[in-house]
C-alpha positions, -999 to +999 in steps of 0.1 A: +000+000+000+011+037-003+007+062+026-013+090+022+008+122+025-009+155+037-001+190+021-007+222+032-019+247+008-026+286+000-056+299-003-066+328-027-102+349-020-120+361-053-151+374-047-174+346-036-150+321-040-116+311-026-090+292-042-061+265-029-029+261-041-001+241-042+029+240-059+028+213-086+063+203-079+052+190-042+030+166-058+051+150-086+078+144-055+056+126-036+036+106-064+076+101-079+087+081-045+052+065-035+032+085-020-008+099-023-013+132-015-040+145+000-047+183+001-053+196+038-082+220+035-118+229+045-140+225+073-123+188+080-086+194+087-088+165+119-105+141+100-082+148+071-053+147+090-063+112+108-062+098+077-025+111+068+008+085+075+032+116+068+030+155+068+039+179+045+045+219+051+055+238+022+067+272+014+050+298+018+047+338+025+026+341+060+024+310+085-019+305+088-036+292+121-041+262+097-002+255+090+002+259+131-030+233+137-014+211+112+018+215+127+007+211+160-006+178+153+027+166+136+045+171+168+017+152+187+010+123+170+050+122+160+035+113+126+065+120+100+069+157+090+089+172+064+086+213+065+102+232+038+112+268+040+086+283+060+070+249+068+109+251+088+100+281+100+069+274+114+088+251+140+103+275+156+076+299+155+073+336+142+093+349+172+121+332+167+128+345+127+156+369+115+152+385+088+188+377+065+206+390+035+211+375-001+192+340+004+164+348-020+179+339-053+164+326-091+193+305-092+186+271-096+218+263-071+227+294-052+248+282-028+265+255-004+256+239+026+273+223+056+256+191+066+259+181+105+274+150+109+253+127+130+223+141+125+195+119+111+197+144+079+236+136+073+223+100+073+199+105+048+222+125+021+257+107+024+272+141+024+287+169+044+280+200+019+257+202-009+244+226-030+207+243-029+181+267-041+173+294-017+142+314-016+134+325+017+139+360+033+135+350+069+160+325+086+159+307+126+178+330+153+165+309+179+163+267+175+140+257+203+140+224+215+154+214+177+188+203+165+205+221+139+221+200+109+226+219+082+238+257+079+251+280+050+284+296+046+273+327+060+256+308+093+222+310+086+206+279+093+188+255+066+178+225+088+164+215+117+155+181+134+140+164+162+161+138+179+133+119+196+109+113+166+113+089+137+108+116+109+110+154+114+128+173+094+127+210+083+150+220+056+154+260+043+158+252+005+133+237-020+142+202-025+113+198-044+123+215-074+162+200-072+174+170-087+175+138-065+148+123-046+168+109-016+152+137+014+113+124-003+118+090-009+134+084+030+101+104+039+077+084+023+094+054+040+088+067+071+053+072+065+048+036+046+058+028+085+024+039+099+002+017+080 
């Protein structure tokens, strides 16, 4: 069987309609290394969510009080979570952002990263630098109770993890639109795990 992967989405208002949104490139990751992906939205968010095995937060400009709700039911049910530039963000919470200098580039690769060793994320990638995109305008000044394992040349941080939980992961870049599958397919694993 293949889990069912929640998404968060962005919603437009027109009138007397509203749209969602999500990034097409999202999707094709997660159909690409198994997964279903289910569009968190509406009136059923709990129910939605019950039926998720993994959690997706993407990118975004403005954290919603659906993103935290989402988020806040990641970290309770320790269900696996990837967030991805502000669905990193959102970790830490609003408070705990900087805003940084030159990390919101077109370039498909704009720069290099240190990865952590030890960290479940150095596991994952085989590797102690790569490089990424970078989007993002905001970076962590504060971690929480999160470790870092992955920070650019000029020390802003691009990931995040939680030690105690199978899966959770918040990475700054947009692995979704980079080559390589490794970060979604080890994701999708994890969920596969909670069926």
């Amino acid at each position: 069987m293949k889990p069912f992967i929640g998404i968060s989405v962005r919603k437009f208002s027109m009138d007397d309609f509203y749209w969602i949104g999500v990034h097409k490139e999202y999707i094709s990751k997660i159909e690409e290394c198994g997964g279903i992906p289910i569009l968190l939205c509406g009136n059923h968010l709990k129910e939605l969510l019950n039926l998720c095995d993994g959690i997706l937060i993407t990118g975004g400009s403005d954290i919603t009080k659906e993103d935290k709700e989402i988020y806040d039911y990641a970290l309770k049910t320790k269900k696996p979570y990837l967030g991805i530039c502000m669905g990193m963000q959102l970790m830490v919470g609003e408070e705990n952002l900087k805003k940084v200098d030159y990390h919101n580039s077109k370039k498909e690769y704009a720069h290099k990263i240190t990865i952590i060793p030890n960290t479940l994320l150095s596991r994952i990638l085989k590797k102690t630098e790569i490089f990424v995109n970078s989007r993002h305008k905001e970076g962590i000044k504060n971690i929480q109770n999160y470790v870092v394992s992955a920070y650019s040349e000029d020390g802003v941080i691009e990931a995040i993890e939680k030690e105690d939980y199978p899966f959770h992961i918040g990475v700054q870049w947009h692995p979704e639109s980079m080559k390589g599958n490794v970060l979604f397919y080890t994701f999708i694993n994890k969920s596969k795990q909670n069926l």
